[in-house]
C-alpha positions as CSV (number, residue, x, y, z in Angstrom):
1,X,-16.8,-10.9,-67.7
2,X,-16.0,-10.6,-63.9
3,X,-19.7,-9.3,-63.0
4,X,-21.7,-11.7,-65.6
5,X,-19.7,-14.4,-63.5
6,X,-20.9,-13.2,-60.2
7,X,-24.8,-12.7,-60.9
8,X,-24.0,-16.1,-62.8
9,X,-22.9,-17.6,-59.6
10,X,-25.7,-15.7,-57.2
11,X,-27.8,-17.6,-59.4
12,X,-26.6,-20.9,-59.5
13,X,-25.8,-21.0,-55.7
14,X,-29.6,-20.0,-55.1
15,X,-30.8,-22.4,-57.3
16,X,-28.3,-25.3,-56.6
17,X,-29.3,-24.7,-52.7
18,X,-33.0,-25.3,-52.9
19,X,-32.4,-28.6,-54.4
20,X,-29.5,-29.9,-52.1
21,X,-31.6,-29.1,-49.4
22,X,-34.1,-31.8,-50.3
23,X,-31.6,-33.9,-52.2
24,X,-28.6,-33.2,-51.2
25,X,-27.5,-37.3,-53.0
26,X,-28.6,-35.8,-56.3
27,X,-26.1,-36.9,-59.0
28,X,-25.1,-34.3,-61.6
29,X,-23.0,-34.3,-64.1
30,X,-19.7,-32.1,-63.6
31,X,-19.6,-30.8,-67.4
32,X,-21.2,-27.4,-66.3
33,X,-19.4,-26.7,-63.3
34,X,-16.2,-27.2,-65.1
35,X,-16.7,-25.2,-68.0
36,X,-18.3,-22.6,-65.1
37,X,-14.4,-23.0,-63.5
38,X,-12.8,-22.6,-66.7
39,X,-14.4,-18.8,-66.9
40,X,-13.7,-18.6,-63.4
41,X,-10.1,-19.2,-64.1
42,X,-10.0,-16.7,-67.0
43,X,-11.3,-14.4,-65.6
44,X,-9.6,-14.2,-62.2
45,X,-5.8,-15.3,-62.9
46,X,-4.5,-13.6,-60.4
47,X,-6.8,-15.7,-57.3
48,X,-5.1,-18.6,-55.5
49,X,-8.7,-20.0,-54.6
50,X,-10.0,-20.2,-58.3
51,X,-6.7,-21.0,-59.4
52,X,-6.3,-24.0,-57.4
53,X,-9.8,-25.0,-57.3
54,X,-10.0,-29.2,-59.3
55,X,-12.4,-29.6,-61.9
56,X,-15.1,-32.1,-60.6
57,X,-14.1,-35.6,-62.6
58,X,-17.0,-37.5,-63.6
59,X,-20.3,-37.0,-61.9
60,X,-20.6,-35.7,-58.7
61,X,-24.0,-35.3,-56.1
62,X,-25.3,-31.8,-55.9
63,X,-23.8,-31.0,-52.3
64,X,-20.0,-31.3,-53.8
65,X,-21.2,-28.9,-56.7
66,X,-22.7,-26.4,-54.3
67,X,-19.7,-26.6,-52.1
68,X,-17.4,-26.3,-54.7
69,X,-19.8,-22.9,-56.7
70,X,-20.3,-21.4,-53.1
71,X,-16.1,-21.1,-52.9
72,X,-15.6,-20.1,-56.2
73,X,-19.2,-17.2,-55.5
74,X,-17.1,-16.6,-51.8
75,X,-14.0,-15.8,-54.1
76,X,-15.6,-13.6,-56.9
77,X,-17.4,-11.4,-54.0
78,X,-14.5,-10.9,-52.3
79,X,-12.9,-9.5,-55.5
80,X,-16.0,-7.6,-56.4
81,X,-16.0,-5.8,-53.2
82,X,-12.0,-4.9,-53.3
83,X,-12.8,-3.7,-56.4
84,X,-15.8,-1.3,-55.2
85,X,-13.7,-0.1,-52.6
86,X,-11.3,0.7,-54.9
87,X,-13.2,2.9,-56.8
88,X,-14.3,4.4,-53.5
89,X,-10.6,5.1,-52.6
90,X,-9.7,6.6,-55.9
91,X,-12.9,9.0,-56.1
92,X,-12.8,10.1,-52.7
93,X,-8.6,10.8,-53.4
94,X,-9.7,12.6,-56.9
95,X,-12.3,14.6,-54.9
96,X,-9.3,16.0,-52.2
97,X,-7.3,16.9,-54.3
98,X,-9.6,19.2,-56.5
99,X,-10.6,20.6,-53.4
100,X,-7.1,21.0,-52.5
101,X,-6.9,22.9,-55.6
102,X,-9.8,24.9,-55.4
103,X,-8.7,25.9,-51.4
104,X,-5.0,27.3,-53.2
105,X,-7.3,29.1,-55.9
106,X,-8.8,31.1,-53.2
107,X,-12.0,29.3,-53.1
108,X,-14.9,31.1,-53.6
């Protein structure tokens, strides 16, 4: 769910940001964002910035939605790349220690 979100919010952010830059007074409705939040909120319980983010009530222009989806995409990068350095951190420990085993086998 957590990387279907991001590309999902890479998307919107490009998309949003084209059309804010011409007309940044567009109105839009808020149903989309806020049923985009309510993922968001699912998916990352453990976030203070999703958590606390409002849901947009009523209709909004286009510049408050992209403000509001570039925080939530800030957020959900920030937690994608913890979680790639994670894996980093736990392969490179997995990989010392089988060496470290291999070196008190004798090695080769």
């Amino acid at each position: 769910m957590k990387d279907e979100l991001r590309t999902s919010l890479d998307r919107i952010v490009q998309n949003l940001r084209s059309l804010a830059e011409r007309k940044p007074d567009t109105p839009v409705g808020a149903e989309d964002f806020n049923a985009l939040l309510s993922r968001a909120k699912r998916a990352y319980p453990e976030m203070a910035t999703v958590q606390e983010m409002k849901p947009i009530e009523g209709g909004a222009n286009i510049a408050t939605v992209l403000l509001k989806v570039s925080i939530l995409q800030g957020a959900v990068d920030e937690d994608h790349r913890q979680r790639v350095v994670d894996k980093i951190t736990e392969a490179n420990e997995r990989n010392r220690r089988e060496h470290d085993e291999f070196n008190r086998a004798g090695g080769l």
